[in-house]
Residue, then its C-alpha position, 0 to 999 in steps of 0.5 A: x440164219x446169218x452167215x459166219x462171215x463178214x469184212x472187219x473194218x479195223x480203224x488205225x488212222x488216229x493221231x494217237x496225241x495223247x500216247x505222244x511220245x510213244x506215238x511218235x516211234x510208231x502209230x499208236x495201234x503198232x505199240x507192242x502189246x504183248x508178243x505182237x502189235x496192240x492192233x494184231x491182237x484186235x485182228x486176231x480177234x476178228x479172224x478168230x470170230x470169223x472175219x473173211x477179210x480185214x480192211x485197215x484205215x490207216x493214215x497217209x503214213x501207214x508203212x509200219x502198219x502195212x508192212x507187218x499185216x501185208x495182203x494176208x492175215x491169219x488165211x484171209x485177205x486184207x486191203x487198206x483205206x487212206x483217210x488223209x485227213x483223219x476227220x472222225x470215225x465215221x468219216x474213216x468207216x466211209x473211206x473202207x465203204x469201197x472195200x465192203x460187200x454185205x453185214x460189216x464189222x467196225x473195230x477201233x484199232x486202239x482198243x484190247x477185246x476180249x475174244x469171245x465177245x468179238x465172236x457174240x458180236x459178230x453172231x448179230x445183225x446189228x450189234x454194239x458192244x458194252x462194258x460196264x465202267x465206273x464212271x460212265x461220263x467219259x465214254x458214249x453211254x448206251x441206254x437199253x431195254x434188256x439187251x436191246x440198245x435204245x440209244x447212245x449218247x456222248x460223254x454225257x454229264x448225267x450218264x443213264x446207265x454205266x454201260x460204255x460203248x467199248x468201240x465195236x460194232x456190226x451194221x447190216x448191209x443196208x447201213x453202207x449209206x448211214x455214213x455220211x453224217x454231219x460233223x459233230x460239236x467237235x468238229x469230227x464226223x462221229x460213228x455214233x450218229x451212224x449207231x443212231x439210224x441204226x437203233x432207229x432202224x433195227x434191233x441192235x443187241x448191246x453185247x456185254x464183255x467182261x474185258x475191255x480197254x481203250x488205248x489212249x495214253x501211257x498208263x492204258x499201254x501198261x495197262x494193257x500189257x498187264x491185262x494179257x499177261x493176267x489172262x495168259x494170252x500175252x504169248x502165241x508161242x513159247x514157253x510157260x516157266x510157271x508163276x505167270x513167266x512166260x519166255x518166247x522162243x529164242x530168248x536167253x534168261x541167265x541161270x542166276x536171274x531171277x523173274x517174278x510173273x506175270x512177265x513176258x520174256x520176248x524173241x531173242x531178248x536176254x536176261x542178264x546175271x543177277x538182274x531181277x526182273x518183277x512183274x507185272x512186266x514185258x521186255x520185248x524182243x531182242x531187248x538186254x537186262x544187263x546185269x543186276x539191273x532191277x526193272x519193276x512193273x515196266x516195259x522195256x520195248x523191243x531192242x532196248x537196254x537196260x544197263x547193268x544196276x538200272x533200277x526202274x520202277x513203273x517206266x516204258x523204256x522205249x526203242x533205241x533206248x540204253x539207259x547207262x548203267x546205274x541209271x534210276x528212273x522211278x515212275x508214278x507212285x500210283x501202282x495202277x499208273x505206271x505212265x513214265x515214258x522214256x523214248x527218242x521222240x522220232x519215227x523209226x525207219x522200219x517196224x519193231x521186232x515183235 
């Protein structure tokens, strides 16, 4: 019987050049998603599914990131690798190897799991997890033989299956020396060599989930913020006002706004007469929505203002951020692509309040 436990290597090393310029503020796996940092949610599903201890590999320049997980998160400890340079997946799976004893886990920290899927994975010897996707050829495609993967190939042209590798991983304690692998065409070392000895030399369960995504540019930011809004899960603590409102603690909604869900109302942000707030939508915490100001499937960042009479429609208000009043900035007029960013291109000193 396998145990229920395992280290959980969380990769949060990445550039993150394609989220630019919220990537500036803070590393991309830091970006509030929700109540909490897009990789705490990745933590929490570890934690949940039984991790005993989480290992980050982070970049040289990781302050935000230790400063908010510390040596303890959710009752387990936690430790941290360097890769400096960032040089691929599985190089940032070598630099956690001294951390590791036993069957591990990989999570990339850019990605939103669904819970319950971390938790089958981690049931597994040797598993990878799948989600099924329209369009296959831009992600690893896995083939199988029932719920057997048989092999993995790399954004391929002509994908054999629609089954995408969703960037979760477990390997059995004899993988530890599967890492040092070859750089790619890219120029990178690749995890999914790994994931090659590994179907070569095990029975690797491919486990399906039904929610996944990949956090890589503005849109899959919103997008993500909209996925927990939908499920509920958006929130660790507050108050639920029906019709998809949720308000954390501390935060101040005026008698004569108005909000349409699914919107999270975050610590200690406030919302000001006459605004209206339409969802799908956060306004993170500590953040103001002066009066009569109109944000529309947006999210404001934590500490952010949105000046009385400020419509925006489809737009990331970033940190620092006071947009004056009358201001109006319209983003895609896509629904499914709200990607208009507006933020100070600069590191902040400190991590957001979430």
């Amino acid at each position: 019987m396998l145990p229920a436990v395992m280290h959980a290597v969380i990769l949060a090393a990445g550039r993150g050049t394609r989220m630019r310029p919220l990537s500036r503020i803070t590393p991309k796996p830091m970006l509030p998603v929700g109540d909490r940092p897009l990789v705490a949610h990745v933590a929490d599903a570890a934690v949940g599914a039984g991790a005993d201890e989480l290992v980050f590999v982070v970049a040289a320049d990781s302050d935000h990131i230790r400063a908010y997980f510390g040596d303890s998160y959710g009752g387990i400890p936690v430790s941290y690798a360097v890769q400096d340079p960032p040089a691929g997946t599985a190089d940032a799976v070598r630099c956690a190897l001294r951390h590791v004893d036993g069957r591990f886990a990989v999570l990339n920290g850019d990605n939103l799991f669904e819970p319950a899927a971390i938790a089958d994975l981690f049931a597994e010897e040797a598993a990878v997890l799948a989600h099924r996707v329209d369009d296959p050829r831009e992600y690893g495609v896995l083939s199988t033989d029932g719920d057997r993967v048989t092999g993995i190939v790399e954004k391929p042209d002509d994908p054999p299956t629609d089954l995408a590798n969703a960037g979760a991983y477990v390997f059995p304690a004899s993988m530890r020396d599967a890492f040092g692998v070859e750089r790619s065409s890219r120029g990178e070392y690749e995890i999914t060599d790994a994931v090659e000895t590994a179907i070569d030399e095990f029975d690797v369960t491919a486990v399906e989930t039904a929610r996944w995504l990949g956090v890589a540019r503005p849109a899959d930011f919103v997008r993500a913020n909209e996925l927990l809004l939908d499920a509920g899960e958006a929130l660790a603590d507050g108050e639920d006002r029906g019709d998809g409102v949720v308000v954390a603690r501390g935060a101040t909604v005026s008698p004569d706004a108005v909000v349409e869900g699914p919107v999270l109302i975050g610590a200690g942000a406030t919302i000001e007469a006459d605004a209206v707030v339409r969802g799908p939508g956060v306004v993170g915490a500590d953040a103001v929505v002066g009066t009569g100001a109109e944000p529309t499937r947006s999210v404001v960042f934590p500490g952010a203002r949105v000046g009385a009479d400020v419509i925006l429609d489809g737009v990331v208000l970033g940190p620092r951020c006071d947009l004056s009043t009358g201001a109006c900035v319209l983003g895609a007029s896509d629904a499914d692509e709200p990607a208009s960013v507006v933020a100070v291109p600069a590191a902040l000193d400190a991590p957001l309040a979430y």
